[in-house]
ZASE-483315 format. One record per residue: residue number from 1; z negated, y, x negated of N, C-alpha, C in turn; residue in one letter. Coordinates in steps of 0.2 Angstrom, whole numbers, plus 5000, padded with zeros to 4 digits. Atoms other than C-alpha are relative to their C-alpha. Layout:
// residues N
FIZA   n n_zz n_yy n_xx ca_zz ca_yy ca_xx c_zz c_yy c_xx res
FIZA NUM    Z    Y    X     Z     Y     X    Z    Y    X   A
...
// end
This chain:
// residues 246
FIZA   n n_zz n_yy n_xx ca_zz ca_yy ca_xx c_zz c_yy c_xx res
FIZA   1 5005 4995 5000  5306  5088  4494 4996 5001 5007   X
FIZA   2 5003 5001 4993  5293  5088  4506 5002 5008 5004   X
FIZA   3 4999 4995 4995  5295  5098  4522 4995 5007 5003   X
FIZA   4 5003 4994 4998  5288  5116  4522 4999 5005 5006   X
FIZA   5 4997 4997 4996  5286  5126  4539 5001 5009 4995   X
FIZA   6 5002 4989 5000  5290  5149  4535 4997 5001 5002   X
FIZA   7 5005 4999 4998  5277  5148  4545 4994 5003 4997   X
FIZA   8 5006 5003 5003  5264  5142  4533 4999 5008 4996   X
FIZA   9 5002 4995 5004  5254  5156  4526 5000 5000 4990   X
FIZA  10 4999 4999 5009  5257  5151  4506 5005 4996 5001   X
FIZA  11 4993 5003 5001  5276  5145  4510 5002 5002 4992   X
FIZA  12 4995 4998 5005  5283  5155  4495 4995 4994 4994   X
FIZA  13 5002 5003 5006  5268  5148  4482 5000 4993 4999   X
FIZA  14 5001 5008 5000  5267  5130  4490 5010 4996 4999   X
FIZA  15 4995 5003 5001  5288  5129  4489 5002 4999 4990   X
FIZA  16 4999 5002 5006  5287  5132  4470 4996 4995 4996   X
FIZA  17 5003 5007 5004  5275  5118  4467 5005 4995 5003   X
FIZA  18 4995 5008 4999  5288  5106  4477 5004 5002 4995   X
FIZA  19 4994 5000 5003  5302  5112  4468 4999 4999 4991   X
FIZA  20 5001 5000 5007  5292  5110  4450 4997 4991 5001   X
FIZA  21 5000 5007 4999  5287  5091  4459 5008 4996 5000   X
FIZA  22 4994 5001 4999  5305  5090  4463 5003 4998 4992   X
FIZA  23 4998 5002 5007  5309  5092  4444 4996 4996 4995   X
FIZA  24 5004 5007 5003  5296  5079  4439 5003 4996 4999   X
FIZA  25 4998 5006 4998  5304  5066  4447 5007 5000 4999   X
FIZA  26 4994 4997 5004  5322  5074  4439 5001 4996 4996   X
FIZA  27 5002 5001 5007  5313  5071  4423 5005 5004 4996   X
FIZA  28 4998 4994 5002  5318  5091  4420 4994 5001 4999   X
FIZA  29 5007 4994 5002  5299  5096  4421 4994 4994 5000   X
FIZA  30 5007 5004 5000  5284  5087  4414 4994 5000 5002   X
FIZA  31 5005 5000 4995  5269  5082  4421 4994 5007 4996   X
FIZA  32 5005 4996 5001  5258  5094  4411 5004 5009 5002   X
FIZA  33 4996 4994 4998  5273  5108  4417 4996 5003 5006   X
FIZA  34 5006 4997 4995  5263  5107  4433 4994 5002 5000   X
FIZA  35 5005 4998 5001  5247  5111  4426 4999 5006 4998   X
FIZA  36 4999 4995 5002  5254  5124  4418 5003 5007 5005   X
FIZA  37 4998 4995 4996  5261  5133  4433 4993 5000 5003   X
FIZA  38 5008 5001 4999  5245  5130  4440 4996 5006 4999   X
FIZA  39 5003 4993 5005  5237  5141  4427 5003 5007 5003   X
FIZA  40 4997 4995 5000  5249  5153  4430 4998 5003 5007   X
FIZA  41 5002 4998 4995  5246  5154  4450 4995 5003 5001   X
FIZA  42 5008 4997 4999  5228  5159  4448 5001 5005 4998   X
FIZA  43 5000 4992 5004  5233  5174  4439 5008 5004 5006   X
FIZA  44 4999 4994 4996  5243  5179  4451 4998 5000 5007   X
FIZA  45 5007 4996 4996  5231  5179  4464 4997 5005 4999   X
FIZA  46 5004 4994 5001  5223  5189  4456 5006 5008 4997   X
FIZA  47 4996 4996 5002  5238  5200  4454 5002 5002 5008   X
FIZA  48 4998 4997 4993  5243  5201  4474 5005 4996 4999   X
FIZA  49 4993 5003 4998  5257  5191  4471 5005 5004 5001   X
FIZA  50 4995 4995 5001  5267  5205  4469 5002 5002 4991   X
FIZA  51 5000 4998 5007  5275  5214  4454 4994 5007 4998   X
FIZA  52 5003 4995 5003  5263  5225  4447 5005 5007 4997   X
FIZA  53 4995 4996 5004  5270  5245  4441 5001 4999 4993   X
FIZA  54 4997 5002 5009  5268  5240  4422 5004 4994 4999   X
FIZA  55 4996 5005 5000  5276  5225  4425 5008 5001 5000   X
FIZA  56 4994 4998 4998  5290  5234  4432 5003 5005 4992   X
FIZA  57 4999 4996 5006  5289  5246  4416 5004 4995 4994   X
FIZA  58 4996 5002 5003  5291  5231  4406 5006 4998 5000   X
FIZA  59 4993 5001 4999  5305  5225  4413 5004 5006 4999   X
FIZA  60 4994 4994 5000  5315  5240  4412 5001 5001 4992   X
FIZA  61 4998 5001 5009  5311  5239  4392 5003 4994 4998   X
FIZA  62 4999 5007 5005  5315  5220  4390 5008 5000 5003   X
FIZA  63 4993 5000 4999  5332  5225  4400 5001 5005 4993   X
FIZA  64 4997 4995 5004  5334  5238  4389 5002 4995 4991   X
FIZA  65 5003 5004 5005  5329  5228  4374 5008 4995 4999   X
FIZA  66 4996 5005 5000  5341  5214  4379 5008 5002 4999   X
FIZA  67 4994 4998 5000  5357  5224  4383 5003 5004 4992   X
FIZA  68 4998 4998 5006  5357  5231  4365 4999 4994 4995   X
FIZA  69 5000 5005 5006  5354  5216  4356 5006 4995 4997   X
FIZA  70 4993 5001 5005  5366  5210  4344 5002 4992 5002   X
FIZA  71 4997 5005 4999  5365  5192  4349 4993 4997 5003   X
FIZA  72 5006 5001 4997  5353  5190  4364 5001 4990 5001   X
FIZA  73 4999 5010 5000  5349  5168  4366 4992 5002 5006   X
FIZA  74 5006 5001 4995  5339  5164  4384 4994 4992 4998   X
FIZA  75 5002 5007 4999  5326  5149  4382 4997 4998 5006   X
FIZA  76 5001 5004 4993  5325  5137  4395 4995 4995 4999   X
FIZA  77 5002 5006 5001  5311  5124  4396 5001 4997 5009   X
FIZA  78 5000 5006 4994  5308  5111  4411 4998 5006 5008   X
FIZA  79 5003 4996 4996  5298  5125  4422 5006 5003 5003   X
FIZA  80 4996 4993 4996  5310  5138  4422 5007 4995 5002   X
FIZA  81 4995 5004 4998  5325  5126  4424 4999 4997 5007   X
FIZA  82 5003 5004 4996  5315  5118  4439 5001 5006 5004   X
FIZA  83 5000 4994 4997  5312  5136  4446 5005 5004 5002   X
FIZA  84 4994 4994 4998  5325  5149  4445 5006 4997 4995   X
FIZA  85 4992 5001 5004  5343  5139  4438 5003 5005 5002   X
FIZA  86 4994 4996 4996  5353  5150  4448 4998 5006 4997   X
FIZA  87 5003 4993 5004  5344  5165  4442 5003 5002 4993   X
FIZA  88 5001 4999 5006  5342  5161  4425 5008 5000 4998   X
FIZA  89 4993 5002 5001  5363  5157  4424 5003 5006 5001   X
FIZA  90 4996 4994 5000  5366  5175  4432 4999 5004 4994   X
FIZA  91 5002 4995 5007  5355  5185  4419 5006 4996 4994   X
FIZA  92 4997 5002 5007  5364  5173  4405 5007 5004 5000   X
FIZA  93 4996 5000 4999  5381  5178  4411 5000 5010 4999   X
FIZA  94 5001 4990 4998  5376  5199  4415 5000 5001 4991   X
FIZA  95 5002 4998 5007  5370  5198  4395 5005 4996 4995   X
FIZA  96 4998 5005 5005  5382  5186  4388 4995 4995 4993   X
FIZA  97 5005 5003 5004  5368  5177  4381 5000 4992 5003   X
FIZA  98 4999 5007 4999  5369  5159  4380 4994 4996 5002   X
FIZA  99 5004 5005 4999  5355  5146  4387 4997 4995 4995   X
FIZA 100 5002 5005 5004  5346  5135  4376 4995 4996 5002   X
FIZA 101 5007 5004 4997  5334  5123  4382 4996 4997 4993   X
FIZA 102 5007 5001 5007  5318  5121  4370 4996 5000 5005   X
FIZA 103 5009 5000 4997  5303  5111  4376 4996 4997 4996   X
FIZA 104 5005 5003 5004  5286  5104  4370 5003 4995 4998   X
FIZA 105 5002 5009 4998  5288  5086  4377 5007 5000 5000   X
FIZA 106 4995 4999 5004  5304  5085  4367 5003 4992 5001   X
FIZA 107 4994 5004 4999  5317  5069  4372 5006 5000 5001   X
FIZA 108 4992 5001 5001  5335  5066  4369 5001 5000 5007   X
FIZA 109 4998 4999 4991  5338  5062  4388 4997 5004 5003   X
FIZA 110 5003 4996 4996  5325  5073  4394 5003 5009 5000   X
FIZA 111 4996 4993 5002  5336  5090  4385 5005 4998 5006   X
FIZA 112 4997 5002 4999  5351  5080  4391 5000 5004 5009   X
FIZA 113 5002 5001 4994  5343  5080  4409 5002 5007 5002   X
FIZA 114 5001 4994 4997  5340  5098  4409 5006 5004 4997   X
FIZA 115 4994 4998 5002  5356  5104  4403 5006 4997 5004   X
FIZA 116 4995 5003 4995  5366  5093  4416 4997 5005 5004   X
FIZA 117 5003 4997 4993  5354  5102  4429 5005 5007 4998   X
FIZA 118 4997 4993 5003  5359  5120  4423 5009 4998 5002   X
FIZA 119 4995 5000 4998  5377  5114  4423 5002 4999 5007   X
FIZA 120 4999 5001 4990  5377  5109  4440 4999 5007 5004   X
FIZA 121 5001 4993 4996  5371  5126  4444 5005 5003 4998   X
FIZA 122 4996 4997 5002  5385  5133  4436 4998 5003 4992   X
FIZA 123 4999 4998 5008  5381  5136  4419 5005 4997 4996   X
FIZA 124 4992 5005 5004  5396  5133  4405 4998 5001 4993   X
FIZA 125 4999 5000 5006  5387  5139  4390 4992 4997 4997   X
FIZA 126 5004 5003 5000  5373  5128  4388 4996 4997 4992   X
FIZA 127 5003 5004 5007  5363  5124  4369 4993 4996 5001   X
FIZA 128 5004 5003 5001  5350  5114  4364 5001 4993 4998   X
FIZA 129 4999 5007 5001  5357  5096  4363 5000 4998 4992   X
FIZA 130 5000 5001 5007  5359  5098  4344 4995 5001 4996   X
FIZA 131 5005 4997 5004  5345  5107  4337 5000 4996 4995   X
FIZA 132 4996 4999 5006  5352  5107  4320 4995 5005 4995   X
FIZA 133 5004 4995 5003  5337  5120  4315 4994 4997 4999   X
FIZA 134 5007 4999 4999  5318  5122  4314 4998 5006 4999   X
FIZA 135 5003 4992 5000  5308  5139  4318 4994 4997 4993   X
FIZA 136 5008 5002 5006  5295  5139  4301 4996 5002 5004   X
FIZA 137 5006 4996 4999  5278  5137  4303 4998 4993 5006   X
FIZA 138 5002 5006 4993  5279  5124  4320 4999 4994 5000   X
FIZA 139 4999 5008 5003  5275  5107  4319 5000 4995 5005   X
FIZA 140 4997 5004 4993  5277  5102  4337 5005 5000 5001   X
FIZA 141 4992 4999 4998  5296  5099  4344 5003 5006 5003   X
FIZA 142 4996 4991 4996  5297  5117  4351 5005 5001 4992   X
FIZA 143 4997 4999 5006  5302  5119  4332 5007 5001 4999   X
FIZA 144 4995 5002 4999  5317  5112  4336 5005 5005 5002   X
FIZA 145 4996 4994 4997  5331  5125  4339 5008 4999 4998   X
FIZA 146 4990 5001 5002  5353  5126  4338 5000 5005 4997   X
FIZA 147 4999 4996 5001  5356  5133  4325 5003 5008 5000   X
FIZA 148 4995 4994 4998  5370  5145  4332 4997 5001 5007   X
FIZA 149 5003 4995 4995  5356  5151  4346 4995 5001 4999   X
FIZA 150 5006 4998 5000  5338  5153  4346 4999 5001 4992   X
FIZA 151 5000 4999 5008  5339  5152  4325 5004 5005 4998   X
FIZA 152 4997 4996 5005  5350  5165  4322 5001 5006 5006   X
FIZA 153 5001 4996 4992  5347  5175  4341 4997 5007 4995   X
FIZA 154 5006 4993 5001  5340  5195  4336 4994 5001 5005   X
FIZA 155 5004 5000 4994  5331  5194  4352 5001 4993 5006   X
FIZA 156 5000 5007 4996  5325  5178  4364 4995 5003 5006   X
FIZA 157 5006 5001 4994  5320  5179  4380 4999 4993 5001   X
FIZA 158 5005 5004 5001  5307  5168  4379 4994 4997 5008   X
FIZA 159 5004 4999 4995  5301  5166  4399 4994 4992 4999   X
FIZA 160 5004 5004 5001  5284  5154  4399 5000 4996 4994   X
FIZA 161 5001 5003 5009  5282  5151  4379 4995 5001 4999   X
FIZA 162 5005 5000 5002  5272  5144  4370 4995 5006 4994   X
FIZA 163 5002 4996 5006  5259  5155  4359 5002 5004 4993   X
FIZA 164 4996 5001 5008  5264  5148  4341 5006 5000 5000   X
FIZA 165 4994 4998 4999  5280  5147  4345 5003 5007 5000   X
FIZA 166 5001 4991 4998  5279  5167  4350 5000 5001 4995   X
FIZA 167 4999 4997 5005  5273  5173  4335 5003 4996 4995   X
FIZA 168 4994 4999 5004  5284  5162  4324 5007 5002 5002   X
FIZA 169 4995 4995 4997  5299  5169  4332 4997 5006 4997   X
FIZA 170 5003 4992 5002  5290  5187  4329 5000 5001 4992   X
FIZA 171 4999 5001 5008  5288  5181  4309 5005 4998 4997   X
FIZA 172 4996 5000 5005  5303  5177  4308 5005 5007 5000   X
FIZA 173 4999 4991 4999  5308  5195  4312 5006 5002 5005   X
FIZA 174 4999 4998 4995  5315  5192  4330 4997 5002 5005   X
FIZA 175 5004 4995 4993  5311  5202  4346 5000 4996 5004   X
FIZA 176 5000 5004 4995  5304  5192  4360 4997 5001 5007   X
FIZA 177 5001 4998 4995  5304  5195  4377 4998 4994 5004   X
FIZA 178 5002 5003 4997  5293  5185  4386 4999 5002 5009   X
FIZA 179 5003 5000 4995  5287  5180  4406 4995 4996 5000   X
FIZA 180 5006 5002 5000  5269  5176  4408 4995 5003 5005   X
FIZA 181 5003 4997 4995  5258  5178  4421 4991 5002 4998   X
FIZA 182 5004 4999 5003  5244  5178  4411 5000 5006 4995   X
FIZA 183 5000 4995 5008  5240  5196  4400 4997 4998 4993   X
FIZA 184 5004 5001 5008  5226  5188  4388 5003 4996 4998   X
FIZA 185 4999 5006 5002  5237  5174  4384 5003 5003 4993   X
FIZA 186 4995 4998 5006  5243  5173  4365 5007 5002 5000   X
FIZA 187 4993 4998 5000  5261  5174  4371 5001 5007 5002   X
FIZA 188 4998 4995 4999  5259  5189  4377 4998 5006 4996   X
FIZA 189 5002 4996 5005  5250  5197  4365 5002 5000 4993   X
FIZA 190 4997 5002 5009  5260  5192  4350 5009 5002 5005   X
FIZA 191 4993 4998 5000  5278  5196  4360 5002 5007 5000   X
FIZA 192 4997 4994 5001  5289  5211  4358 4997 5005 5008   X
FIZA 193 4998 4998 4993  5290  5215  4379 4996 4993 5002   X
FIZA 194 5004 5004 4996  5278  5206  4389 4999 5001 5007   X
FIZA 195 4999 4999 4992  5283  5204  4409 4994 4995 5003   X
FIZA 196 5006 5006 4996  5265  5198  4418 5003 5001 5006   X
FIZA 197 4996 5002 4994  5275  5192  4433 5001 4993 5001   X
FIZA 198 4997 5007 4997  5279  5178  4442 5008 4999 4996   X
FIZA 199 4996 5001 5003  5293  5170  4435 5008 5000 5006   X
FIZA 200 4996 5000 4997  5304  5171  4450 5002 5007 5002   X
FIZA 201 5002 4993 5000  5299  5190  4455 5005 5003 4991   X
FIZA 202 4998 4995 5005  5302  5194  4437 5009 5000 4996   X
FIZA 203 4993 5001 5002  5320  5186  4433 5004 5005 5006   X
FIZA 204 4995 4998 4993  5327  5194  4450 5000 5008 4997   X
FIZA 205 5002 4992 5002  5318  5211  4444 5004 5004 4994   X
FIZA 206 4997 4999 5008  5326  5209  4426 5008 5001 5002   X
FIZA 207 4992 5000 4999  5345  5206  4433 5000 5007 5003   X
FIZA 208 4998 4995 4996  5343  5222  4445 4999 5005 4993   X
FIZA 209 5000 4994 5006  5338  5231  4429 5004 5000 4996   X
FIZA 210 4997 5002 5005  5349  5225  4418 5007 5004 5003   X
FIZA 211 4991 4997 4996  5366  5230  4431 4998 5008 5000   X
FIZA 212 4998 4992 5002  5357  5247  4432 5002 5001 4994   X
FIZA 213 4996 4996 5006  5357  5249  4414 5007 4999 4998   X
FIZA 214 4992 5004 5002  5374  5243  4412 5005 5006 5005   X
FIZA 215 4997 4994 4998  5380  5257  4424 4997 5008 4996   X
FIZA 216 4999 4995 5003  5372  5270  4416 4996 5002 4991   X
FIZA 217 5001 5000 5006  5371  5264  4399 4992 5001 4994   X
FIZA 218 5009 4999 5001  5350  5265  4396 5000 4997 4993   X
FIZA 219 5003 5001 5007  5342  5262  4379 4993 4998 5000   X
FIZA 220 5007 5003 4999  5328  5255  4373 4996 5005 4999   X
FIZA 221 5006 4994 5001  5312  5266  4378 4995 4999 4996   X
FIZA 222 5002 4999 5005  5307  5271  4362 4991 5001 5003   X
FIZA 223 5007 5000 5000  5288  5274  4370 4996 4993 5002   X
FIZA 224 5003 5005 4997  5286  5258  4376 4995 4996 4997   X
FIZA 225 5004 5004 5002  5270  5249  4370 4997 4993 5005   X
FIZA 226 4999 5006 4997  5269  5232  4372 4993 4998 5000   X
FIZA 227 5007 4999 4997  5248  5232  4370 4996 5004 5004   X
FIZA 228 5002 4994 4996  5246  5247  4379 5002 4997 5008   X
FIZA 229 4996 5002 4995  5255  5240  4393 4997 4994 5004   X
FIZA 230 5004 5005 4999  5245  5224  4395 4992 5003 5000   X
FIZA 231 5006 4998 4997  5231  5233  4396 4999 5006 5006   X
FIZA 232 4998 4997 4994  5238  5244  4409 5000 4993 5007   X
FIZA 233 4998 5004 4996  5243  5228  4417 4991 4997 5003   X
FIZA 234 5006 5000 5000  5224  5223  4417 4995 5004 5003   X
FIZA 235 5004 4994 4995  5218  5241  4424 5003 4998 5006   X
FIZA 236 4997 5000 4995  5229  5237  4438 4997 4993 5002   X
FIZA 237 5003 5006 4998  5222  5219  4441 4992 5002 5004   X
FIZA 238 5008 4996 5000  5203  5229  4440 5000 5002 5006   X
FIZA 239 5001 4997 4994  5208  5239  4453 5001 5000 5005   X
FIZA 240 4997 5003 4995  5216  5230  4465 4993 4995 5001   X
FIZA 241 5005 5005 4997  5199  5217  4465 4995 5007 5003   X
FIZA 242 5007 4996 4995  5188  5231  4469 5002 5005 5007   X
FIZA 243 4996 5000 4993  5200  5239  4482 4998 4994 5005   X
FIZA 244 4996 5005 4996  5203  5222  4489 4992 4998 5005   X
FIZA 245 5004 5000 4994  5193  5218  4506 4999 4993 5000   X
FIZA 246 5002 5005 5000  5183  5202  4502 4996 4996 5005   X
// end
């Protein structure tokens, strides 16, 4: 991995592009993975690169959400794997939710790859090798799911998913908690709980939520709207550019 100073004024954004280079050349994270974080970083530009307060609202629903679900399943692709292993490993563990890796650009040694990686980090409950299922409706390899996780899951978190994938999950009549840094994006407007955050920011934000609820037993809030909230998230983007000292 190339050598970063703390110095450098864009250390945090320019270390998550080595670390998504870094799982290139893994061959955890595909080259179009990088594009796609790309997309993601312009948007949060325009967010401050911080969390947003709705963003913080939803995570407080998608912990809530998650800790009462009957049989919560994490999916992993190449990005989040490449990013937050350690992260993604504590939340699985806080929620007894199993790991699954599902991705587009779908190889026998490529799952393989990213499921060694996750072990290494300490994961021990790892799916995806089998995908034994299909989500209806998909017809690219996201399709592909184990049946004893993302197929039979009441709730997924679903961090950087695809669209179609989103709303089939949503039709087949599970609840899905995504991470998107994009509001207009399909994923986010077709999920149950939609966290417009950075993907490293909103796992760390999720696990602190999740231990509060877990000490004082919180529930899902019943007011929470998942389009009202994205378009909050959106006012808050508004205002922060005309605020902001160009």
């Amino acid at each position: 991995m190339f050598r970063i100073p703390k110095t450098h004024p864009r250390y945090k954004s320019l270390m998550k592009r080595e670390k998504i280079v870094a799982g290139i050349e893994a061959g955890i994270t595909s080259k179009q993975g990088l594009i796609a974080h790309g997309r993601g970083e312009a948007f949060d530009y325009l967010i401050g690169e911080r969390t947003l307060p709705a963003a913080m609202r939803a995570t407080e629903a998608a912990a809530a959400l998650l800790l009462t679900a009957r049989k919560p399943v994490i999916s992993v692709n190449g990005n989040v794997a490449a990013l937050v292993p350690e992260k993604v490993i504590e939340l699985s563990e806080l929620l007894n939710a199993p790991l699954e890796v599902n991705i587009f650009y779908w190889t026998e040694a490529r799952v393989r790859k990213i499921k060694e990686h996750l072990e290494r980090h300490g994961a021990t409950n790892v799916l995806g090798a089998k995908a034994d299922a299909r989500i209806p409706g998909i017809e690219h390899a996201r399709a592909r799911v184990d049946y004893e996780g993302i197929y039979t899951a009441d709730v997924v978190l679903a961090p950087l998913e695809d669209g179609d994938r989103c709303k089939a999950l949503i039709a087949m009549g599970k609840k899905v908690v995504t991470i998107d840094l994009n509001p207009l994006s399909r994923t986010s407007k077709h999920a149950t709980v939609s966290i417009v955050d950075d993907i490293e920011r909103a796992v760390k934000n999720l696990i602190s939520m999740v231990k509060e609820q877990k000490k004082v037993k919180g529930a899902l809030l019943e007011d929470y709207d998942n389009e009202a909230n994205l378009k909050e998230v959106i006012n808050e983007i508004a205002e922060r550019l005309q605020d902001e000292d160009l």
